[in-house]
C-alpha positions as a Markdown table, in Angstrom:
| # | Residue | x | y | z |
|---|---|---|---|---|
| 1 | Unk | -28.6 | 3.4 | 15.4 |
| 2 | Unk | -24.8 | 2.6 | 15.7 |
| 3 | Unk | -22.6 | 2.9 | 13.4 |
| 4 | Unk | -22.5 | 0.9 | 10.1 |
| 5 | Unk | -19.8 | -2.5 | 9.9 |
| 6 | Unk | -17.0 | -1.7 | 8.5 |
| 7 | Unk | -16.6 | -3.9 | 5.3 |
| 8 | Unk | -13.5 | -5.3 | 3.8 |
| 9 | Unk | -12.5 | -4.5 | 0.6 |
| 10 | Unk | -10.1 | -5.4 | -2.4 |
| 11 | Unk | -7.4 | -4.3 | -4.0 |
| 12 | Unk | -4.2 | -4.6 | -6.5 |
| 13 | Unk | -1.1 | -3.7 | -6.0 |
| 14 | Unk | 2.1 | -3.7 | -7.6 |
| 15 | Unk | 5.8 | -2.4 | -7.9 |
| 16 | Unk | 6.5 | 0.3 | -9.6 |
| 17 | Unk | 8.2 | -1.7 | -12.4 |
| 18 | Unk | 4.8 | -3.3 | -12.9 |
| 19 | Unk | 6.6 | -7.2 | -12.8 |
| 20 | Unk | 5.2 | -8.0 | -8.9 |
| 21 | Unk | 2.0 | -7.5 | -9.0 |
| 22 | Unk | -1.0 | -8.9 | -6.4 |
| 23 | Unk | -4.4 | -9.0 | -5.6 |
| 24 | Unk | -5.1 | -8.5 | -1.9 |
| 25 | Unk | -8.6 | -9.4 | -0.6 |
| 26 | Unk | -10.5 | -8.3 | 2.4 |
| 27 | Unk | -8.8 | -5.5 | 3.8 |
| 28 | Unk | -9.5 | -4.7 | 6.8 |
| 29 | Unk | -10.7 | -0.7 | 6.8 |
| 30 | Unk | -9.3 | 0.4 | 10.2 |
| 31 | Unk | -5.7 | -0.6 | 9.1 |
| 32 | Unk | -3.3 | 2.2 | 8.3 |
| 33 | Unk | -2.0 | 2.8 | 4.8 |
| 34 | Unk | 1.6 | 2.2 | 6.6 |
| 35 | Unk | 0.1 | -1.4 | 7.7 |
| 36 | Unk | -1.3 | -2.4 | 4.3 |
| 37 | Unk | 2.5 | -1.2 | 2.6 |
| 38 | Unk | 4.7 | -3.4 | 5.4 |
| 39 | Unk | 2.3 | -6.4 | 5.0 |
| 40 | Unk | 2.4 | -5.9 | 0.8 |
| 41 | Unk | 6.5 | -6.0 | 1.4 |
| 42 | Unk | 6.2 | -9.5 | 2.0 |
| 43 | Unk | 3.8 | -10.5 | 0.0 |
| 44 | Unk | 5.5 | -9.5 | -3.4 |
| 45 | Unk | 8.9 | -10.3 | -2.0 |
| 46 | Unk | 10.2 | -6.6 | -2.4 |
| 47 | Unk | 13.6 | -5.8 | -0.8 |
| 48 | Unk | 13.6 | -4.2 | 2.2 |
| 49 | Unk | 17.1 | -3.1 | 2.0 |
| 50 | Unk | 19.2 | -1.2 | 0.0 |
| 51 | Unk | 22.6 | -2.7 | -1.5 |
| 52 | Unk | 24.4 | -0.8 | 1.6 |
| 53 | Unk | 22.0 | -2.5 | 3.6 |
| 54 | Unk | 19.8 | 0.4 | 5.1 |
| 55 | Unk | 16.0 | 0.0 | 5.2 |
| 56 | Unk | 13.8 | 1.0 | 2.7 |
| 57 | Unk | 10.9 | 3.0 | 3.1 |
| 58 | Unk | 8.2 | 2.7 | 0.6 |
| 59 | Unk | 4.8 | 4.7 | -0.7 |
| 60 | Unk | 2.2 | 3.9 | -2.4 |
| 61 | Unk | 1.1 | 6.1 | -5.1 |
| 62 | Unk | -2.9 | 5.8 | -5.7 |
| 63 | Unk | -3.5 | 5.5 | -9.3 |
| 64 | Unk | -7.1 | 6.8 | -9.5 |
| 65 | Unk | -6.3 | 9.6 | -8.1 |
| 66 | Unk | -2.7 | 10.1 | -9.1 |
| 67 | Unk | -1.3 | 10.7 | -5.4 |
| 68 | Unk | 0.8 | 9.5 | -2.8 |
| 69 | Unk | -1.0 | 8.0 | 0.1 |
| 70 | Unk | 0.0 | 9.3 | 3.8 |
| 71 | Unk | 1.2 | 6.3 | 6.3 |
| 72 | Unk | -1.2 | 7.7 | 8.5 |
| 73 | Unk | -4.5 | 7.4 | 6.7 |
| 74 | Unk | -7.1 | 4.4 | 6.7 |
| 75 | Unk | -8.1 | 2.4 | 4.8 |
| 76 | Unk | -11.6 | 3.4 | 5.0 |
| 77 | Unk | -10.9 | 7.0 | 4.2 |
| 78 | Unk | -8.3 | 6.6 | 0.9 |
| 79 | Unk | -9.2 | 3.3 | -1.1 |
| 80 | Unk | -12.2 | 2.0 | -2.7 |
| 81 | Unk | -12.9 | -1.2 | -3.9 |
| 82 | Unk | -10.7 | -2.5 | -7.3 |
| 83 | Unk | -8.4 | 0.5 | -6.4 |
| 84 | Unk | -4.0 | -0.2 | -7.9 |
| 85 | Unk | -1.8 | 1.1 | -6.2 |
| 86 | Unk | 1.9 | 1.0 | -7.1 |
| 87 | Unk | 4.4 | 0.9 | -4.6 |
| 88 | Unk | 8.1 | 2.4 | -4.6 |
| 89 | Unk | 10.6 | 2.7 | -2.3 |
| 90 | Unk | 11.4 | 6.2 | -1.2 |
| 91 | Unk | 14.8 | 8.0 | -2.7 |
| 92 | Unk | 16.9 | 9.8 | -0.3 |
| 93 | Unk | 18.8 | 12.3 | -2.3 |
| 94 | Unk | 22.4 | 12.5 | -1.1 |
């Protein structure tokens, strides 16, 4: 038999001052936790750049588990259905 299909799944998200917060349907479990945070960006109209105008990188801290998600990872392999994340932008001491 081949492998199972991959089915999409939901989730919320939402900044880390709790104000911007979505619901994102069918996500796609191949997709990188890098892809689901730049496609999030636009959906709750965070900044992308910081007042000296460099980009901002963001993470995405799980909250059922506590952690921060690798850009790297699915998907498949780090969310389950009705799982929050909250997003932040990443602080460059210095």
């Amino acid at each position: 038999m081949g492998q199972a299909a991959a089915i999409p799944i939901d989730i919320q998200a939402s900044d880390v001052s709790g104000q911007k917060t979505v619901k994102v349907s069918d996500i796609q479990p191949e997709l990188t936790i890098g892809t689901l945070i730049k496609g999030l960006l636009g959906k709750m109209g965070l900044v992308r750049h910081d007042s000296a105008g460099e980009p901002l990188q963001y993470t995405a801290r799980l909250e059922r588990d506590g952690r921060h998600l690798h850009s790297a990872e699915s998907v498949r392999d780090a969310l389950e259905a009705d799982d929050r994340l909250v997003l932040q932008p990443r602080v460059n001491a210095g």
